[in-house]
Residue frames as a rotation matrix with the C-alpha (Angstrom) as fourth column:
UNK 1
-0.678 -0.632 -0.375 112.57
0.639 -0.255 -0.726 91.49
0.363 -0.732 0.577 24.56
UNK 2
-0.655 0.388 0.648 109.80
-0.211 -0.918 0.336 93.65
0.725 0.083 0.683 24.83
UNK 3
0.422 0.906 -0.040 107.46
-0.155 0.115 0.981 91.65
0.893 -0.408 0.189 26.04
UNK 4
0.052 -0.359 -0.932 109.80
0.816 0.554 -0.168 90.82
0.576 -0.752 0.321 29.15
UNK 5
-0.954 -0.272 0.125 109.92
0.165 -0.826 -0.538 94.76
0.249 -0.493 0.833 29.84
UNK 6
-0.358 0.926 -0.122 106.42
-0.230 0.039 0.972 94.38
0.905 0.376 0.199 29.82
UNK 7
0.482 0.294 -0.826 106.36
0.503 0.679 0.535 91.90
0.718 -0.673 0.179 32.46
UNK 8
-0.319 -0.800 -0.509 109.02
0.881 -0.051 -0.471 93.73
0.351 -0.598 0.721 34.46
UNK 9
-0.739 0.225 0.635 107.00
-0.183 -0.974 0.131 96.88
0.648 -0.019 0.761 34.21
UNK 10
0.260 0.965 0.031 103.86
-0.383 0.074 0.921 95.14
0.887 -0.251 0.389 35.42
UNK 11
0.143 -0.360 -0.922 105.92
0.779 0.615 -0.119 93.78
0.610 -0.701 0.369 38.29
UNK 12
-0.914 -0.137 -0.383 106.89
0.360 -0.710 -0.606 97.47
-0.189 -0.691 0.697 39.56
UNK 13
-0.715 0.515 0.473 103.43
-0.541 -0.836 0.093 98.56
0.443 -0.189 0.876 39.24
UNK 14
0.505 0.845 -0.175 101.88
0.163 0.106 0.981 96.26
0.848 -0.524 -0.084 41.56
UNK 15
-0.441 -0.725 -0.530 104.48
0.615 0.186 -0.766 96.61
0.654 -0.663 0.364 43.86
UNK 16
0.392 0.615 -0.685 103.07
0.917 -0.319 0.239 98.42
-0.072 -0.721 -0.689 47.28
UNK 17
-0.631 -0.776 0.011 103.90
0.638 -0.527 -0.561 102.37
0.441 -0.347 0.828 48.17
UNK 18
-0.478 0.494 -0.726 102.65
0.734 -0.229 -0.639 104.48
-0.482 -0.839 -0.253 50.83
UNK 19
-0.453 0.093 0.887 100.09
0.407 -0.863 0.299 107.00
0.793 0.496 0.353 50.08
UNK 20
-0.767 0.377 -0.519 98.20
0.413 -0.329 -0.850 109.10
-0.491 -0.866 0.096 52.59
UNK 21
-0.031 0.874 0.484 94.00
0.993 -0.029 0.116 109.43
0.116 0.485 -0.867 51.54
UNK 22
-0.935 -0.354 0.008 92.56
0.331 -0.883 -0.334 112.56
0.125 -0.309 0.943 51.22
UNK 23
-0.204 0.839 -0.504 89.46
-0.789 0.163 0.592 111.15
0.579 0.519 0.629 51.87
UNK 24
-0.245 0.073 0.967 88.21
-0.347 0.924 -0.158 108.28
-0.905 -0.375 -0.201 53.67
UNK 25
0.023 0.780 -0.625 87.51
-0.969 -0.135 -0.205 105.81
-0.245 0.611 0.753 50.90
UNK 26
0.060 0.305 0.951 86.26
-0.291 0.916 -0.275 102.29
-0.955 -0.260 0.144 50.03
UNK 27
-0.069 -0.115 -0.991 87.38
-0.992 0.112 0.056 100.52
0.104 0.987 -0.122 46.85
UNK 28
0.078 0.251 0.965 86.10
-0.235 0.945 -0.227 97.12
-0.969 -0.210 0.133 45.99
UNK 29
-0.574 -0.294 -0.764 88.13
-0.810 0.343 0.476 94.95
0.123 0.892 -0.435 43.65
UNK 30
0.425 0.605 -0.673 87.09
-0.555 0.761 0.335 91.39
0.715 0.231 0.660 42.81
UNK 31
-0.054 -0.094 -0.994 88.78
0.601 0.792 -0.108 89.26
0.798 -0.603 0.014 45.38
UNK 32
-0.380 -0.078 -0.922 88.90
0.820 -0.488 -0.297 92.16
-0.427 -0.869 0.249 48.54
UNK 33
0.972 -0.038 0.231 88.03
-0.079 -0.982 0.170 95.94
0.221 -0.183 -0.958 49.80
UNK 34
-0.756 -0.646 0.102 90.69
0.553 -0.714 -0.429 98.69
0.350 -0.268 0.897 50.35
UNK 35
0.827 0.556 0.089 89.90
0.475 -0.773 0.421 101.07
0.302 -0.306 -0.903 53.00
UNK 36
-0.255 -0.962 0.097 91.59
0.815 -0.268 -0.513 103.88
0.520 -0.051 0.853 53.10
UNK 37
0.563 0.805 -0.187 91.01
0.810 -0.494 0.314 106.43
0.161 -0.328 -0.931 55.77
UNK 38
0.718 -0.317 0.620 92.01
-0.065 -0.917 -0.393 110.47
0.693 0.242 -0.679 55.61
UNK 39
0.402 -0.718 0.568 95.32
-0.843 -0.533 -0.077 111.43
0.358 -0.448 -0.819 56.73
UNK 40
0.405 -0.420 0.812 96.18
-0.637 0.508 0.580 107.34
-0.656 -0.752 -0.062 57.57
UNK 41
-0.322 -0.605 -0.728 99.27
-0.911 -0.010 0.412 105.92
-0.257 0.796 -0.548 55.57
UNK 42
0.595 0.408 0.693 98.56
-0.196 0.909 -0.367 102.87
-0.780 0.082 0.621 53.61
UNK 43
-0.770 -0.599 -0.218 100.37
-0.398 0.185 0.898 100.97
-0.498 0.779 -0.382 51.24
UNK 44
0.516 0.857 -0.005 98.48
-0.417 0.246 -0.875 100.26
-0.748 0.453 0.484 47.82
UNK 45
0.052 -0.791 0.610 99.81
0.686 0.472 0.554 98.78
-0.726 0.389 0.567 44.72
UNK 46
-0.584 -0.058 -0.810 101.30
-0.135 -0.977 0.167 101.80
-0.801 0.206 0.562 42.67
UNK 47
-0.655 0.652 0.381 98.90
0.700 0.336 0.630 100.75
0.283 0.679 -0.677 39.88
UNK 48
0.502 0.840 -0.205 95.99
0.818 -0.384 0.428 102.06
0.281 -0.383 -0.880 42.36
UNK 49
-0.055 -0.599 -0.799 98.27
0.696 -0.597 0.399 104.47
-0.716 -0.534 0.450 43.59
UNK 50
-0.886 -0.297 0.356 98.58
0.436 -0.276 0.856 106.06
-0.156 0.914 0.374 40.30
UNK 51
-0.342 0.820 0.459 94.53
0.617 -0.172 0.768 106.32
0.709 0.546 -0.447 39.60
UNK 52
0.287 0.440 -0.851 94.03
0.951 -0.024 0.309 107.24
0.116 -0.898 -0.426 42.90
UNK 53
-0.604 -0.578 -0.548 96.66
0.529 -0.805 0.266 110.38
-0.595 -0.129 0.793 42.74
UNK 54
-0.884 -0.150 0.443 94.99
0.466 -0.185 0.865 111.31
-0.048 0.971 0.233 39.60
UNK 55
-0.202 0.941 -0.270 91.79
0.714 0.331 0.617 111.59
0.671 -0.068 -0.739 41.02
UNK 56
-0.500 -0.578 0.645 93.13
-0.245 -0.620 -0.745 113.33
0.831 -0.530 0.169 43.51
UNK 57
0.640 0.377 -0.669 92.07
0.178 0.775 0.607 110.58
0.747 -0.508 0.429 46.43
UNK 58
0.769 -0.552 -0.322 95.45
0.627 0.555 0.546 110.14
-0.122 -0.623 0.773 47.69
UNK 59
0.634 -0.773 -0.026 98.98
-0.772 -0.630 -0.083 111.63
0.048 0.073 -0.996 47.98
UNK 60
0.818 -0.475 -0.325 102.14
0.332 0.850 -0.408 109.38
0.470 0.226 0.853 47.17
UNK 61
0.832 -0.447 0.329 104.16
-0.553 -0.714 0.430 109.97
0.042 -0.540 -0.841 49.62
UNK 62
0.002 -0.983 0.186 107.31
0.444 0.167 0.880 108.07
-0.896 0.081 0.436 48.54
UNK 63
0.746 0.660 0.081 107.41
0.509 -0.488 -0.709 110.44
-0.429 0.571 -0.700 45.44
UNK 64
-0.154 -0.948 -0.279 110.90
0.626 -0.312 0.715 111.76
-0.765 -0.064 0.641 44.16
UNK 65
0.601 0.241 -0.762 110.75
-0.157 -0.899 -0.408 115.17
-0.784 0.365 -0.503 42.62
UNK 66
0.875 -0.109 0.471 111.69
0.461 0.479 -0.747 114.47
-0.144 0.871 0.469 38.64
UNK 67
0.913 -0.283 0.295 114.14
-0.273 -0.959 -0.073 116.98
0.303 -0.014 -0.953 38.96
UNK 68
0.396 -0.431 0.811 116.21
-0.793 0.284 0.539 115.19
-0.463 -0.856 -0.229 41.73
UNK 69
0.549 0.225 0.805 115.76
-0.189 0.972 -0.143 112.19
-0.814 -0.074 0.576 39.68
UNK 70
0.983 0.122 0.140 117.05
0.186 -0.662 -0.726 113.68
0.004 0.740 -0.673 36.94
UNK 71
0.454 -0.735 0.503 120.22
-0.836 -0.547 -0.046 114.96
0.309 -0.400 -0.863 38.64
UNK 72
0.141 -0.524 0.840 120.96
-0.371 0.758 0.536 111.46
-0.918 -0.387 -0.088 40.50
UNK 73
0.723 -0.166 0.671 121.05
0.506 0.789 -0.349 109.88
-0.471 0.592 0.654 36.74
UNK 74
0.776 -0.626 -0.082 123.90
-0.357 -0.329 -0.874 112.51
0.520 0.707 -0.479 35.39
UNK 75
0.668 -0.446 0.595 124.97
-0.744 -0.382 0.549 111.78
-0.017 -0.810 -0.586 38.55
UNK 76
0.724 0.138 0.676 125.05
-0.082 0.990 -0.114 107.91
-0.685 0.027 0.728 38.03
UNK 77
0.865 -0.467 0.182 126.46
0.331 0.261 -0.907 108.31
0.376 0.845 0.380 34.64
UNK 78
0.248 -0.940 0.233 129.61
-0.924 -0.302 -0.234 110.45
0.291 -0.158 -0.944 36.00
UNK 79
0.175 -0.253 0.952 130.13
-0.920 0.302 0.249 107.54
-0.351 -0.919 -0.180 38.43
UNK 80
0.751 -0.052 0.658 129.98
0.363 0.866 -0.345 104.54
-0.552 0.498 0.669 35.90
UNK 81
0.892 -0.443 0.086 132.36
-0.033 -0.255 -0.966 106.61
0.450 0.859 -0.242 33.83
UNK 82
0.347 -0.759 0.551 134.79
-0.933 -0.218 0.288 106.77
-0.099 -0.614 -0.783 36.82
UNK 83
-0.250 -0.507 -0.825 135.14
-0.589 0.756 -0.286 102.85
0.768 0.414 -0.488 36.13
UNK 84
-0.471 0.123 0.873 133.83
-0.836 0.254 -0.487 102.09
-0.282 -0.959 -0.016 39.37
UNK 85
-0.879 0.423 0.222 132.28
0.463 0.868 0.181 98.23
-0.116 0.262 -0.958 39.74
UNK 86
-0.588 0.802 0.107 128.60
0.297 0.090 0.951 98.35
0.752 0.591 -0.291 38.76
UNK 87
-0.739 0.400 0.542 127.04
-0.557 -0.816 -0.157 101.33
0.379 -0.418 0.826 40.82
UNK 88
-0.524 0.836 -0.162 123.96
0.825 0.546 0.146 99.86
0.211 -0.057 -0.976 42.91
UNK 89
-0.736 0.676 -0.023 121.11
-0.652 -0.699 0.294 102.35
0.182 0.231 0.956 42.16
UNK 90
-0.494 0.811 0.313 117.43
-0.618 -0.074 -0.783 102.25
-0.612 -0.580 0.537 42.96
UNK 91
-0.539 -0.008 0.842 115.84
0.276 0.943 0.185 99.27
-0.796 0.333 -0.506 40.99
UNK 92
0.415 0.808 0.417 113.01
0.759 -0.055 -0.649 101.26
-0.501 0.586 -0.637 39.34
UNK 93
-0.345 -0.447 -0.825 115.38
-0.019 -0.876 0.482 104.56
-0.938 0.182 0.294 38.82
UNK 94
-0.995 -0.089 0.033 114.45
0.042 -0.093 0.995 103.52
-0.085 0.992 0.097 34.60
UNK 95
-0.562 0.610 0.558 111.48
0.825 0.362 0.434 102.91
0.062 0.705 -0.707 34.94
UNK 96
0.373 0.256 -0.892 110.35
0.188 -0.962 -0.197 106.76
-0.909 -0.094 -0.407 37.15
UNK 97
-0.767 -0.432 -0.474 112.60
-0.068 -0.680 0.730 108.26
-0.638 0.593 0.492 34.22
UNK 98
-0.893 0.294 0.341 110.81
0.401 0.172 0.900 106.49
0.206 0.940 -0.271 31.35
UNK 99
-0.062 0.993 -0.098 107.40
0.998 0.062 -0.003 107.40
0.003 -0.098 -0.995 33.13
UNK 100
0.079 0.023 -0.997 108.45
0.566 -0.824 0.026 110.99
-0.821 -0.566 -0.078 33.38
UNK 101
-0.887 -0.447 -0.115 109.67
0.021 -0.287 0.958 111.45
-0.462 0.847 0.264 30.21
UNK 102
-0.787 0.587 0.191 106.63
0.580 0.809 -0.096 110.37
-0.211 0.035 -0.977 29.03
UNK 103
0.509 0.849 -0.144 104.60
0.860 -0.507 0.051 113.57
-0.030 -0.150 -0.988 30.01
UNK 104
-0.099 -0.503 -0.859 107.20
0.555 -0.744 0.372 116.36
-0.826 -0.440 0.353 29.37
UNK 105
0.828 -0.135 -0.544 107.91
-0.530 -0.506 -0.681 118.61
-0.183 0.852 -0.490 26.44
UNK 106
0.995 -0.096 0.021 110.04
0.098 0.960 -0.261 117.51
0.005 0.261 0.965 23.56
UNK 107
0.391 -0.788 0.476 112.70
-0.313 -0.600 -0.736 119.85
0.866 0.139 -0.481 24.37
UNK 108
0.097 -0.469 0.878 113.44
-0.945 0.234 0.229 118.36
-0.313 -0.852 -0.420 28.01
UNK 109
0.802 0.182 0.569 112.74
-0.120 0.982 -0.144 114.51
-0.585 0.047 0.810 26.81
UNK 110
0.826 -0.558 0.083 115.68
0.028 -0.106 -0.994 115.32
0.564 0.823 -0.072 24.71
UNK 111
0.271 -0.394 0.878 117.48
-0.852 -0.523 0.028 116.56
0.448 -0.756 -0.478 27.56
UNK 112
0.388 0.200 0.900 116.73
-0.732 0.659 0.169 113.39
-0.559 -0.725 0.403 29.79
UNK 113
0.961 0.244 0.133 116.53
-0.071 0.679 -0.731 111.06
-0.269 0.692 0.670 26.88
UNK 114
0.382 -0.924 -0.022 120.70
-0.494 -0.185 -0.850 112.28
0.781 0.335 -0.527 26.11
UNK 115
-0.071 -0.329 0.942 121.22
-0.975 -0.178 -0.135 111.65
0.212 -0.927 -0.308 30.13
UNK 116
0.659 0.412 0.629 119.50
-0.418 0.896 -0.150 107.99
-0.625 -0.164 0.763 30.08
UNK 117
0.951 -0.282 -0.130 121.72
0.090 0.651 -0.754 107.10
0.297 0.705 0.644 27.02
UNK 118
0.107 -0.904 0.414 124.93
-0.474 -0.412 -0.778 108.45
0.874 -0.113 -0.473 28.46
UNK 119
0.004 -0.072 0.997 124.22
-0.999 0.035 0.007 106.57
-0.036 -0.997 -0.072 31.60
UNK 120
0.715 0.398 0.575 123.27
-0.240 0.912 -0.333 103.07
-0.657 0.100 0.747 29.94
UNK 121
0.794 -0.558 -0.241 126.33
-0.428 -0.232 -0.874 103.73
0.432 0.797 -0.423 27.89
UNK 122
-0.242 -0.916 0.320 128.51
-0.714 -0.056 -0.698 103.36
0.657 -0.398 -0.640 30.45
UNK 123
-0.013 0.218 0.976 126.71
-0.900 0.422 -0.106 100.70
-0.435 -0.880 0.191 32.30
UNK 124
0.948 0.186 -0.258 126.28
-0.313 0.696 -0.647 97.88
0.059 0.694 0.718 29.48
UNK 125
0.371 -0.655 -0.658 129.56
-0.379 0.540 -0.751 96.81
0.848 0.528 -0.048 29.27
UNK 126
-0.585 -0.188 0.789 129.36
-0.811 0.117 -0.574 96.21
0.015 -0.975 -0.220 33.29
UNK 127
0.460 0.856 0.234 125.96
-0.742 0.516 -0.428 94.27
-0.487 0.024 0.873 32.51
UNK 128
0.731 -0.204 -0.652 127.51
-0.269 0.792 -0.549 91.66
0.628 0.576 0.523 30.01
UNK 129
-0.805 -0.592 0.042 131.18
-0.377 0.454 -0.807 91.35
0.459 -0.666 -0.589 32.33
UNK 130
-0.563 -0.395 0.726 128.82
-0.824 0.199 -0.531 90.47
0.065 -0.897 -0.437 34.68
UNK 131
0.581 0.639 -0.504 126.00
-0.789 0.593 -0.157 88.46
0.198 0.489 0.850 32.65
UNK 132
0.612 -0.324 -0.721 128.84
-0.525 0.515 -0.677 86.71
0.591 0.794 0.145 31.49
UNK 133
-0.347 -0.902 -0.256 131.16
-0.305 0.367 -0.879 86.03
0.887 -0.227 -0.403 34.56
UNK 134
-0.960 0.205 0.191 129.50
-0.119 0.320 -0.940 85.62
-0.254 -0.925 -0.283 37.86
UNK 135
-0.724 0.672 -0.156 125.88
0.222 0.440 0.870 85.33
0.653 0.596 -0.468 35.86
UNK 136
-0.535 0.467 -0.704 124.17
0.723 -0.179 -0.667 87.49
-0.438 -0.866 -0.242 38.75
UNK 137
0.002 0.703 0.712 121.50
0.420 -0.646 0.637 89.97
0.907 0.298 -0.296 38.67
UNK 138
0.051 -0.117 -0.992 121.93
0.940 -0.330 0.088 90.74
-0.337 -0.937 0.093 42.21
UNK 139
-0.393 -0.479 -0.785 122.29
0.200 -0.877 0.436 94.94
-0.898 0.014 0.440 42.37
UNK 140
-0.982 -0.019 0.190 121.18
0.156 -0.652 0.742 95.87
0.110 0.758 0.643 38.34
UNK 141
-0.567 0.710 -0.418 118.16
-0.598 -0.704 -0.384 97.84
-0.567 0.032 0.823 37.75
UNK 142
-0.027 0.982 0.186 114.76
-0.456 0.154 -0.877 96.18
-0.890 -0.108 0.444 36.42
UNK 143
0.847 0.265 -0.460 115.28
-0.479 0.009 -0.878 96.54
-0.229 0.964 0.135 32.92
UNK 144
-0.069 -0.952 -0.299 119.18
-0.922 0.175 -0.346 95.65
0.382 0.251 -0.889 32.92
UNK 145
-0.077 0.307 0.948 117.71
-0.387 0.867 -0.313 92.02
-0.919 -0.392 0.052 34.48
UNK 146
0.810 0.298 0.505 116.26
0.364 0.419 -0.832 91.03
-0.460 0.858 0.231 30.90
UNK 147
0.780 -0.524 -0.342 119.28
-0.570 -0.371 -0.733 92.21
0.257 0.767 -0.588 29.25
UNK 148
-0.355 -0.764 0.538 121.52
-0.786 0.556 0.270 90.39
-0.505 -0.327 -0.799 31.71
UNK 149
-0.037 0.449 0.893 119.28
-0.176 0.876 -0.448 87.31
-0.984 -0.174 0.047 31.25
UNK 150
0.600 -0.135 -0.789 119.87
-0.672 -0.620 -0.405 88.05
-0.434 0.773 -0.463 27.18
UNK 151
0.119 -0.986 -0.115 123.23
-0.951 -0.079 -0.300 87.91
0.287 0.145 -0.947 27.08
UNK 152
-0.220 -0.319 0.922 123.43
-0.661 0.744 0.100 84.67
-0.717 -0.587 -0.374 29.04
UNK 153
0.577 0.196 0.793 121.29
0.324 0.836 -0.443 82.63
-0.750 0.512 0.419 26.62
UNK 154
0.992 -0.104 0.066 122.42
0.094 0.294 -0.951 83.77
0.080 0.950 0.302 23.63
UNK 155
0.093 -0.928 0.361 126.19
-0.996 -0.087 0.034 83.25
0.000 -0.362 -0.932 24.95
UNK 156
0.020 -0.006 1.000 125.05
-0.208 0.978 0.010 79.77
-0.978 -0.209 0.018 26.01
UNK 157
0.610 0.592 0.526 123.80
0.011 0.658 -0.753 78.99
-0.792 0.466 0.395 22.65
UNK 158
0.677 -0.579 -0.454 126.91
-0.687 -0.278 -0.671 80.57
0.262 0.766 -0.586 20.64
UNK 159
-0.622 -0.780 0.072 129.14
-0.783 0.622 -0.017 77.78
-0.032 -0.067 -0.997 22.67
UNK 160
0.260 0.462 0.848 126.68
-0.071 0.885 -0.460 75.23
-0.963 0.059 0.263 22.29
UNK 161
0.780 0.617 0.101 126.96
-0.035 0.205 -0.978 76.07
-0.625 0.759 0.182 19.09
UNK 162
0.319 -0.937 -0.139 130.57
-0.947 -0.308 -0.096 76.66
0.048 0.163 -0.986 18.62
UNK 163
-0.624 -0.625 0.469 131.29
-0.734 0.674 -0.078 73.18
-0.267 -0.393 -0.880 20.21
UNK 164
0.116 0.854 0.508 128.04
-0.002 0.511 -0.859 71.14
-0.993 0.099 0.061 19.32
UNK 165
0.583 0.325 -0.744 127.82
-0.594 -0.454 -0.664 72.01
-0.554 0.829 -0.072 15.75
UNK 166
-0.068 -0.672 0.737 129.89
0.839 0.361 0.407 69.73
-0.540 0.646 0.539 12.89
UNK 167
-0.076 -0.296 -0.952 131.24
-0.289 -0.907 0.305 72.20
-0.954 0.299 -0.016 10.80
UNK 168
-0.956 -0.034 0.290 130.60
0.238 0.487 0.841 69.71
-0.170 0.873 -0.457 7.78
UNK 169
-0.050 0.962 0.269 126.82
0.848 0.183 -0.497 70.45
-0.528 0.203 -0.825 8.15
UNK 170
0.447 0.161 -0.880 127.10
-0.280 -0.909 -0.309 73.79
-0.849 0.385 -0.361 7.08
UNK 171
-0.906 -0.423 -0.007 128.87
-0.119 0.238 0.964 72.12
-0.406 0.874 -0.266 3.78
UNK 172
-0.807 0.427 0.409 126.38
0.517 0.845 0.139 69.73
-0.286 0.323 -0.902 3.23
């Protein structure tokens, strides 16, 4: 299962988001340039986006103060506890957390880390109803894809096996 968060991770970090240069500057990968000229938005892929911030090149200007982010997931979790169908939330919303967490002290990551389980608490047993009945992914966050997708096979393979199986082999 890991390696599929893997892949899913590497999927939101090529994804595009706007940054504004602080700088003109010229970056040559192997198949193209990026120019990027001061003060004019561009979309990069948050990969570059990322090295680029660090560097202090660029500004990400679709950025969500950790705080905020923070707050919308106790929020989230109140709202899955209300029973409501399966909440549609920002797709990456796990994966900003998990990067934040990442770089805090261990006294907030505790904090967060209580807030992320209490929210995925209440959202898993939406993920499988729906794994299991309408077999969409439509609406669930990034990571809750490979869990949906989970649940399906190894469902499939417990009635394959349920019905498929001779119950004499297991004698024999």
């Amino acid at each position: 299962m890991y390696d599929e968060f893997e892949r899913e991770y590497i999927k939101y970090l090529i994804e595009e988001v706007s940054v504004v240069p602080l700088e003109n500057i010229e970056i040559n990968l192997i198949s193209m340039t990026i120019r990027l000229v001061l003060n004019e938005e561009s979309k990069v892929p948050r990969w570059l986006a990322y090295i680029l911030e660090q560097n202090n090149k660029v500004k990400i200007k679709d950025v969500v103060d950790p705080r905020e982010m923070v707050g919308r997931l106790a929020y989230y979790a109140f709202r899955e506890k209300e029973g409501s169908p399966l909440s549609i939330i920002e797709k990456d919303l796990l994966f900003r957390v998990k990067e934040y967490i990442s770089q805090i002290d261990e006294k907030t990551r505790e904090k967060i880390t209580d807030a992320l389980r209490n929210f995925v608490r209440f959202r898993i047993p939406k993920i499988i109803r729906r794994a299991l009945t309408t077999g969409q992914e439509k609406d669930l966050l990034l990571w809750e894809e490979v869990l949906s997708r989970h649940i399906k096979r190894l469902s499939k393979e417990w009635l394959e096996t349920l019905i498929e199986r001779d119950i004499r082999d297991i004698l024999d």
